[in-house]
C-alpha positions as CSV (number, residue, x, y, z in Angstrom):
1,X,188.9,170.5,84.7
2,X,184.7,170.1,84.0
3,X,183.7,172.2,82.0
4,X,180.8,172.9,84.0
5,X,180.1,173.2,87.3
6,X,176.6,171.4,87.9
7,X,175.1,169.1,84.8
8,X,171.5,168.3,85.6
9,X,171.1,165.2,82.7
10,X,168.0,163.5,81.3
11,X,165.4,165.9,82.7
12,X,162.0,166.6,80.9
13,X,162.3,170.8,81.0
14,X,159.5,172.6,81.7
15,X,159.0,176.4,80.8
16,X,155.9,179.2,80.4
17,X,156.6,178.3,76.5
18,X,158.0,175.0,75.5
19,X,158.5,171.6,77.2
20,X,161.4,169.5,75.8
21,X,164.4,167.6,76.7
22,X,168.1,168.7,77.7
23,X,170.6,168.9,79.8
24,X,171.4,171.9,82.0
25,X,175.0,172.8,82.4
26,X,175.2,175.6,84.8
27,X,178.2,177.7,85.6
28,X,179.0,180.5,88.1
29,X,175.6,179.9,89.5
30,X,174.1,181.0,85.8
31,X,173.1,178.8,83.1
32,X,175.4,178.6,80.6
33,X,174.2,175.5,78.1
34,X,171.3,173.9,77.3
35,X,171.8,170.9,75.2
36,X,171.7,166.9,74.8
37,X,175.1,165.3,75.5
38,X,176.6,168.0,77.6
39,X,180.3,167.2,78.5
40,X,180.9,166.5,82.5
41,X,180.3,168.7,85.1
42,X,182.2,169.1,89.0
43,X,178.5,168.0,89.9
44,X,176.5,165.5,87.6
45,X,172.4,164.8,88.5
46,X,170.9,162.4,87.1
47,X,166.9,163.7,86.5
48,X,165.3,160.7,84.3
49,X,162.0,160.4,84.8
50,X,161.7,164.0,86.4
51,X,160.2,167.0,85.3
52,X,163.1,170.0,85.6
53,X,161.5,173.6,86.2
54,X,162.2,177.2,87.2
55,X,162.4,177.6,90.5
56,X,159.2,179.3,91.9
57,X,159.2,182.9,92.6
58,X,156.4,184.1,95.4
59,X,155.8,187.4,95.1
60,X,153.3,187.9,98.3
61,X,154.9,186.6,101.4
62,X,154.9,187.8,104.7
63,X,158.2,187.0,106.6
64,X,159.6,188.4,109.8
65,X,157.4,191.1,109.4
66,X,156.9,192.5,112.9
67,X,153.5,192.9,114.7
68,X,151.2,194.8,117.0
69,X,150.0,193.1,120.0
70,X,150.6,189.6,121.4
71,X,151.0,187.8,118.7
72,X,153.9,187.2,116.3
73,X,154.8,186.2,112.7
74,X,156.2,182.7,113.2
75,X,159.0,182.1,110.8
76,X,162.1,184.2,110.3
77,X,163.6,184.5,107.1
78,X,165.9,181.1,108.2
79,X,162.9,179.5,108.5
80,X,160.7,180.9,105.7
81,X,163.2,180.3,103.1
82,X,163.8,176.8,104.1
83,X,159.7,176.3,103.8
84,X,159.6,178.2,100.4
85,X,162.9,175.4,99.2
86,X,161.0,172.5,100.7
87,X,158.4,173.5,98.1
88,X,160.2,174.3,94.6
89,X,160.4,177.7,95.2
90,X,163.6,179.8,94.8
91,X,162.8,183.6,95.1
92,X,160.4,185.4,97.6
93,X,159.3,188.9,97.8
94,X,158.2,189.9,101.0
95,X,157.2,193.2,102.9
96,X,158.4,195.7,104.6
97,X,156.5,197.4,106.8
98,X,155.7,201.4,107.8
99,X,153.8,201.7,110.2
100,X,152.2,204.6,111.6
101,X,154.3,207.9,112.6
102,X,157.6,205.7,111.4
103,X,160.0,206.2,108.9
104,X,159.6,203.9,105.9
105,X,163.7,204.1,105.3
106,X,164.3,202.9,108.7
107,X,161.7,200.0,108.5
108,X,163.0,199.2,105.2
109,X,166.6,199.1,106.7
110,X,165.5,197.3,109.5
111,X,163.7,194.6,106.8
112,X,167.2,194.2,105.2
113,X,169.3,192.9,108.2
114,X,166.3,190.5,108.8
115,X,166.6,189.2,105.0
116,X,170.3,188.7,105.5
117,X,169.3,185.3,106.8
118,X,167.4,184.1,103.7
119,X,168.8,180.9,101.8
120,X,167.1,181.8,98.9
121,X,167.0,184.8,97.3
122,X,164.5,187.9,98.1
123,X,163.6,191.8,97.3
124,X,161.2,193.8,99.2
125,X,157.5,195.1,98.8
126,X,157.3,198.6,100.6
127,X,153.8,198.9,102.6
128,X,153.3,202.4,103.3
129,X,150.7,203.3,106.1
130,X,151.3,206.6,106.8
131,X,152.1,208.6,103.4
132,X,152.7,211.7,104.7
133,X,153.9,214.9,102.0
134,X,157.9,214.2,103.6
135,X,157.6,210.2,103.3
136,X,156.7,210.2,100.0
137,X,158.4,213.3,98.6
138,X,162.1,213.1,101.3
139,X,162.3,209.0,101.6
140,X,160.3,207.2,98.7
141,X,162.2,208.3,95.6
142,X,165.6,207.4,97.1
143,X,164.4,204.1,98.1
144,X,162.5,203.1,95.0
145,X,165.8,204.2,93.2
146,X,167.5,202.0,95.3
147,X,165.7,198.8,93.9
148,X,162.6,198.4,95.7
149,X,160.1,199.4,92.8
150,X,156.9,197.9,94.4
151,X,154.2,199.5,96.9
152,X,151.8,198.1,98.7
153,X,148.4,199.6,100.2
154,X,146.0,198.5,102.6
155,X,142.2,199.8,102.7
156,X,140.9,198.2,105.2
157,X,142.8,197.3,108.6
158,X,142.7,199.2,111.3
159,X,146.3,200.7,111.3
160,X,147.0,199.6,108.0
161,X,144.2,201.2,105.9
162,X,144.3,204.3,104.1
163,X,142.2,207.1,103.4
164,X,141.2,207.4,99.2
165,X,142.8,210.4,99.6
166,X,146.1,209.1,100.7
167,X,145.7,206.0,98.1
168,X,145.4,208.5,95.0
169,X,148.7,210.5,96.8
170,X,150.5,206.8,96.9
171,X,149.4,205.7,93.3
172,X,150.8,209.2,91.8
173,X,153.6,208.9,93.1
174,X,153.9,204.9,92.4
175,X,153.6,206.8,88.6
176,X,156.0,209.1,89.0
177,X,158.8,206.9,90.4
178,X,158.4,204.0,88.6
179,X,157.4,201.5,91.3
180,X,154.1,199.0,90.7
181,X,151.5,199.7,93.5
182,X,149.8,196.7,94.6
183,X,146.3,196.7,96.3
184,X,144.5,194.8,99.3
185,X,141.0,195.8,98.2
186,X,138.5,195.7,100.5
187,X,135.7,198.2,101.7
188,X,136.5,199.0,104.9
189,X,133.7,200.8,106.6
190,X,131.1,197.9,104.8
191,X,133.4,195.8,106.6
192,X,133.1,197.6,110.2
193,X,128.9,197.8,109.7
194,X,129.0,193.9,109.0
195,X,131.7,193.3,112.1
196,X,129.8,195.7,114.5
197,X,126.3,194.1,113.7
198,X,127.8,190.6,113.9
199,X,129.2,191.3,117.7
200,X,125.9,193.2,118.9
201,X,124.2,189.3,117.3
202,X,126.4,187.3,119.4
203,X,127.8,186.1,116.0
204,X,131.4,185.7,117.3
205,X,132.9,182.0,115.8
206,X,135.5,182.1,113.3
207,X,132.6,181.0,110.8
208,X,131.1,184.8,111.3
209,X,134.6,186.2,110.0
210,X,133.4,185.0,106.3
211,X,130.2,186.8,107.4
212,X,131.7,190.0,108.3
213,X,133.7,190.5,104.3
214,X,131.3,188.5,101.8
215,X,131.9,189.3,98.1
216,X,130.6,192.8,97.3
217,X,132.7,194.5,100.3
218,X,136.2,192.7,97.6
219,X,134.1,193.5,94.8
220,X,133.3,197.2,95.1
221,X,136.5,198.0,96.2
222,X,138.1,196.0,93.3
223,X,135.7,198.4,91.0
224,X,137.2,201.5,93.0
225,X,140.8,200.7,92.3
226,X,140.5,199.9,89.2
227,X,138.9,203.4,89.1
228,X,141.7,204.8,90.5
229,X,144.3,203.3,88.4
230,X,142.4,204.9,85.2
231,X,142.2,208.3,86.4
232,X,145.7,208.3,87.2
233,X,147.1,206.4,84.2
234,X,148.7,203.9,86.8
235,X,149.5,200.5,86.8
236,X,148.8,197.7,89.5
237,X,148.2,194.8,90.6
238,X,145.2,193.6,92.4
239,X,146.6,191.2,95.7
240,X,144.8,187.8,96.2
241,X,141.6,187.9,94.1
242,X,139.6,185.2,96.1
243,X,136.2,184.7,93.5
244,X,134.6,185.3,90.8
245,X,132.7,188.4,90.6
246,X,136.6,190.0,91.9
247,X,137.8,188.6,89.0
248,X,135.2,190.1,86.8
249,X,136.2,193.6,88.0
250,X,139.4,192.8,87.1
251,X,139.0,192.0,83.6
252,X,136.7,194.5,82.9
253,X,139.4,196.6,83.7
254,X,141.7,194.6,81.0
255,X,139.4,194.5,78.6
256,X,139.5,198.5,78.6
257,X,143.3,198.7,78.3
258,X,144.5,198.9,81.6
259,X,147.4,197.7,82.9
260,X,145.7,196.3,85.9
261,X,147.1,192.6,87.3
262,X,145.7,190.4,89.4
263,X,146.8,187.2,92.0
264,X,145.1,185.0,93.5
265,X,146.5,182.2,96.1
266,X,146.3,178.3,96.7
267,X,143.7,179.0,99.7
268,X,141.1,180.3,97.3
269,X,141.0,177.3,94.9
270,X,141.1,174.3,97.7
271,X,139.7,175.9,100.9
272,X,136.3,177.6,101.1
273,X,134.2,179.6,103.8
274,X,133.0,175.9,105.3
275,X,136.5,175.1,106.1
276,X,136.0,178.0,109.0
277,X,132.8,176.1,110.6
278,X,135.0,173.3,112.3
279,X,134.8,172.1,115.5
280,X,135.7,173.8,118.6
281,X,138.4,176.9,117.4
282,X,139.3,174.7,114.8
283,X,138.1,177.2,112.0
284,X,140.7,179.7,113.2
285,X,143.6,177.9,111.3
286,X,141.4,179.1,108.3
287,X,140.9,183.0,108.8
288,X,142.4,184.9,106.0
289,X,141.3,187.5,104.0
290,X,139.2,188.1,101.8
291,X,137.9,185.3,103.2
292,X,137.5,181.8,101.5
293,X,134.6,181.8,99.2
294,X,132.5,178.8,96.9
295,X,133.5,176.0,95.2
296,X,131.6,177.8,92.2
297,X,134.1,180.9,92.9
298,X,137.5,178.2,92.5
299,X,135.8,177.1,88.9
300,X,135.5,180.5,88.3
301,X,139.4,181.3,89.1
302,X,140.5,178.5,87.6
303,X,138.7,179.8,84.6
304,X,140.6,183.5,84.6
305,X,143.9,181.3,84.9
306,X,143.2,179.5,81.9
307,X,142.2,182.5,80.1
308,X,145.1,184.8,81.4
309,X,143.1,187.6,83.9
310,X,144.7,186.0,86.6
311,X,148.3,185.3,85.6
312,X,150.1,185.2,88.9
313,X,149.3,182.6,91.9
314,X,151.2,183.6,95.4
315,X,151.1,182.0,99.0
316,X,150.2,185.3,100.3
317,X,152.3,183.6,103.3
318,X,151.4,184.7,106.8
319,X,151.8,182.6,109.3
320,X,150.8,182.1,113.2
321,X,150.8,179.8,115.2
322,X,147.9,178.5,117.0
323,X,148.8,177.4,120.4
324,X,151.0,180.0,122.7
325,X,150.5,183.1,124.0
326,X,151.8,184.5,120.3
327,X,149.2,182.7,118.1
328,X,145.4,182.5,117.0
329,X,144.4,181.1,120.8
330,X,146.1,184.4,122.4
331,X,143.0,185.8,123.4
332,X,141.3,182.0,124.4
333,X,139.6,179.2,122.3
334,X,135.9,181.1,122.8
335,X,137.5,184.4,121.4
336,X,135.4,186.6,118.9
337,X,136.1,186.4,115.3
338,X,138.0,190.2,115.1
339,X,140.4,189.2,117.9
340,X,142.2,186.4,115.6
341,X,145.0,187.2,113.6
342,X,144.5,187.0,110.0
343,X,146.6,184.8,108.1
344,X,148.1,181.1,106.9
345,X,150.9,179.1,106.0
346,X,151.8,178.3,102.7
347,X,155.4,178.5,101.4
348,X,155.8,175.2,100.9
349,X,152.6,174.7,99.8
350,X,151.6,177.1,97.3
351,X,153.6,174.8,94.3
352,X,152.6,171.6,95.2
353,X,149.2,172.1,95.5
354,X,148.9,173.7,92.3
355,X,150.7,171.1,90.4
356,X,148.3,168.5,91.9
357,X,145.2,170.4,91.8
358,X,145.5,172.0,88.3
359,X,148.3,170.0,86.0
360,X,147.5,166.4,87.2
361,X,143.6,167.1,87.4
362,X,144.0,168.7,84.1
363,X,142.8,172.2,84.8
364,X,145.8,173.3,83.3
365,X,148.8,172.4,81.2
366,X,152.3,172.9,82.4
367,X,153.5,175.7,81.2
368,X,151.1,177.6,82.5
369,X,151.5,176.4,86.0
370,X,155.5,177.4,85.1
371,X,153.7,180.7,83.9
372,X,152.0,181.6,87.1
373,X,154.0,180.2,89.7
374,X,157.8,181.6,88.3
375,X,157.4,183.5,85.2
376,X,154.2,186.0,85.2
377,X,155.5,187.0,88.7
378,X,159.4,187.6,87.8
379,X,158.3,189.8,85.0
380,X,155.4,191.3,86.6
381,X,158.0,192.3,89.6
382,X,160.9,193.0,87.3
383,X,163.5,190.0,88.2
384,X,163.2,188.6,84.5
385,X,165.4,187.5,82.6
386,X,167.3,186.5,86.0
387,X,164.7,184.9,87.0
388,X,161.5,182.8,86.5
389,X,162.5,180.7,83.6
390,X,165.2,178.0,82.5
391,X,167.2,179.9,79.6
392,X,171.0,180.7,79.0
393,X,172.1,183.4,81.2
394,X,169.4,182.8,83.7
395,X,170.3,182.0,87.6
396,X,170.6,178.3,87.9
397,X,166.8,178.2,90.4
398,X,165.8,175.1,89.1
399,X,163.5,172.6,91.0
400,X,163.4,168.8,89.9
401,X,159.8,167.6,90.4
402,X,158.7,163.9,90.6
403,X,155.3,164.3,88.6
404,X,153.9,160.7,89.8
405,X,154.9,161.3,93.8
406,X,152.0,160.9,95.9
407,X,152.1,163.1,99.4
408,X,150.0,163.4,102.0
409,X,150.8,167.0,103.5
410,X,151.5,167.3,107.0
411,X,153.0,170.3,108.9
412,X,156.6,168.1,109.5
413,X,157.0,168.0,105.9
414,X,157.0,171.5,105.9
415,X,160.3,173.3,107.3
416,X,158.9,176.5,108.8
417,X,158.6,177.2,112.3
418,X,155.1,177.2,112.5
419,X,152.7,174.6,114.7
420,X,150.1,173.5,111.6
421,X,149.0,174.2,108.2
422,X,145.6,174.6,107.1
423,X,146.3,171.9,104.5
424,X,147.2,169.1,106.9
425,X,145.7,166.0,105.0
426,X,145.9,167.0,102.0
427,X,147.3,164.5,99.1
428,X,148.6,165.7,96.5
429,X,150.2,164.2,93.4
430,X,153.9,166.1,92.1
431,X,156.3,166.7,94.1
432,X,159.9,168.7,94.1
433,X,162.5,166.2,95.3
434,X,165.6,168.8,94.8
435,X,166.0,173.0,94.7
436,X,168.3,174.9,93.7
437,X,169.0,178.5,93.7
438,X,172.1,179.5,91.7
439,X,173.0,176.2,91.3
440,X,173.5,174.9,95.1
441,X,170.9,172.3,96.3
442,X,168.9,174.1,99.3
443,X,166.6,170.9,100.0
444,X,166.8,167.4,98.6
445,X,164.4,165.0,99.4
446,X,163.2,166.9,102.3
447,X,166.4,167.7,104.2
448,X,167.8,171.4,104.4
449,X,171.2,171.7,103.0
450,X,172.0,175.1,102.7
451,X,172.4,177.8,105.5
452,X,170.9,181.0,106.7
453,X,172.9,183.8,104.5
454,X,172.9,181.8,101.2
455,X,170.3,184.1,99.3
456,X,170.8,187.3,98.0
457,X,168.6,191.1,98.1
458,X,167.1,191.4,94.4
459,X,167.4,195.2,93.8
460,X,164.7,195.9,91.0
461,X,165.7,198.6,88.1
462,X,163.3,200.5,85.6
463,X,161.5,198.2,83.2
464,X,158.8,199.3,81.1
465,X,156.5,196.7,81.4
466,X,154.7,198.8,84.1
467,X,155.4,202.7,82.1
468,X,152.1,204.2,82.6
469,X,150.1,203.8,79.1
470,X,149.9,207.8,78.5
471,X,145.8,208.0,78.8
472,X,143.9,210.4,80.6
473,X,140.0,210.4,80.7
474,X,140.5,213.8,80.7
475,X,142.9,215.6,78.4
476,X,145.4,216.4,80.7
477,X,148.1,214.6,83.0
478,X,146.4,215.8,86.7
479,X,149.6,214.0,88.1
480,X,152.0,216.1,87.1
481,X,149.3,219.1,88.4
482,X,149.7,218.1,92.0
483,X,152.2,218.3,94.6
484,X,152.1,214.6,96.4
């Protein structure tokens, strides 16, 4: 009988610390050796001449995530999961969604029988929209006990923003319970005085939506959380940090000892605001927010990766389609800016592109691309040491990557259910040939293997890496002072 059940054999292995040779023997869906010469396993892969990494672990992914108004998320978590495998990753966390005048345990219920269809594995953020005193006090702590330890907050959005008010209330309690509250920071009324000034001018193409958010509406509101996390002795993490004067907020922050985190996403180092002046209603494939910036602000963010402000790069995956009654032409190819659902692809993307873009252009080495794709995230989010690296003990996710594979990106390559991607002629050089999550293959060279129901819910327990520091800048603890 092998010994083992899966040997992965002559890989180059690739981790946030070390790169090296071995084998992998992996057993019970764990790895169990790492070592030269490993005796045979049921399963025997050959990986010479390939890079062996951690599976990727996206911590910002919208999937299934129901809607308001015509149109519709366009993947399920069959489909989503299948994308995120086509491209090396092995572990998504995605969102589940309050909205107003709802129960969060019943959305976050509703969530879980949608997951149940993943074929990789997956936890939960919580966005809370309507953090009323019984929400937070009657249904929060039993479902942050429960495993889902991370919170998300909008302040901007119509029917997704919060009040300051209500953000401070969410970021106590984020404190109190243990869970990490993460930020979409953007000044909301700035935002409505650009939007509203922009419609009176007739200034209605997709090009106006980078128009309606430039920099200082990210920027000041970056400041203001950051603000808010240091009143309250909280930590968080800032979501998709698209330039550079963000980023500066961000390590300001850092620099004065708080536990403040940042992302950013694939879109903001390749795409910029140009990409949404295209022909026709072209530029609405590129409409996300914070909108896409300079190519000074991607030299900028490559910069913070390097230097560790930004340690954690997610897909921030939301896709539509574009044709159909459901996607970005829903309201007609000559619709205003503010009538276009925000959002793109990019499961499948998010790895490849920053393999090619920053190890084989040299903007950075590989172990930090292992760092910010698998291992700052499963840490930040509190899957380590199950996730996000290649050690003993650690699920089998492993992704073997042809470094030297040139692809030219095209939607078909993707496998999610959606009609383009915004990076449709893109060529890249690296790509994963084979995933695995707990040692069964999910894709191999492009084909989906697994089914719908392989992945499993990734409850979260206490971990300290996100304990409040203890500091006031006043001498007392005002959270513990106030009812939430």
């Amino acid at each position: 009988m092998a010994e083992f059940d899966l040997v992965i054999r002559n890989g180059t292995i690739g981790t946030a610390s070390a790169v090296f040779e071995s084998d992998i023997g992996v057993k019970d869906g764990r790895i169990a050796a790492l070592a030269k010469g490993l005796s045979a396993g049921a399963q025997e892969v050959d990986a010479s001449g390939r890079l062996v990494l951690p599976g990727g672990v996206d911590t910002h992914t919208h999937i299934e995530e129901p809607r308001g108004g015509p149109t519709k998320n366009a993947d399920t978590f069959a489909s989503g999961s299948a994308s995120a495998a086509a491209g090396g990753t092995t572990t998504v966390i995605s969102f589940a969604r309050q909205g107003r005048g709802e129960s969060l345990a019943e959305q976050v219920a509703l969530h879980h029988e949608r997951g149940k269809h993943s074929r990789i594995d997956y936890s939960f953020h919580m966005i809370i929209t309507d953090p009323t005193p019984q929400m937070i006090t009657e249904e929060l702590p039993a479902l942050v006990e429960a495993g889902h330890r991370s919170l998300k907050i909008f302040l901007t959005y119509e029917g997704a923003r919060i009040t300051d008010a209500e953000a401070l209330r969410v970021l106590a309690a984020g404190r109190k319970l243990g869970a990490l509250v993460c930020i979409h920071a953007e000044h909301h009324e700035m935002i409505q005085f650009y939007t509203e000034a922009l419609l009176a001018s007739g200034l209605t193409l997709p090009k106006h939506h980078a128009w309606s958010k430039p920099m200082v509406v990210e920027r000041e509101c970056t400041h203001r959380v950051c603000a808010m996390a240091e009143a309250l002795d909280v930590p968080i993490q800032v979501f998709h940090v698209s330039g550079a004067e963000s980023a500066e907020e961000i390590e300001r922050a850092q620099k004065r000892g708080l536990k403040v985190w940042a992302e950013t996403c694939p879109q903001y180092l390749v795409l910029t605001a140009d990409d949404l002046d295209r022909p026709g209603f072209e530029g609405a494939k590129f409409i996300f927010s914070p909108a896409g910036r300079t190519r000074a602000d991607q030299d900028a963010l490559w910069d913070a990766i390097r230097r560790g402000v930004i340690g954690n790069v997610s897909s921030d995956h939301a896709p539509t389609r574009y044709a159909g009654a459901d996607g970005k032409l829903a309201f007609g190819g000559d619709a205003p800016f503010t009538k276009v659902p925000n959002g793109i692809p990019g499961l499948a993307t998010r790895m490849p592109i920053l393999f090619s873009e920053g190890v084989a252009k040299g903007r950075i080495d590989l172990q930090t691309f292992v760092a910010i794709t698998a291992t700052n995230p499963a840490r930040l989010f509190g899957l380590d040491p199950r996730k996000g690296t290649i050690a003993i003990g650690a699920d089998a996710d492993v992704a073997i990557w042809n470094p030297e594979k040139r692809v030219t990106i095209t939607n078909s390559l993707l496998l999610h259910d959606n009609d383009h991607t915004p990076y449709e002629g893109l060529q890249v050089t690296g790509w994963p040939e084979t995933t695995f999550v707990r040692g069964t293959a999910i894709v191999r060279d492009g084909q989906l293997l697994a089914p719908p129901g392989h992945g499993q819910f990734l409850p979260r327990a206490p971990y300290a890496l996100i304990a409040p520091r203890g500091v006031f800048p006043a001498p007392f603890n005002p959270v513990d002072r106030v009812a939430l």
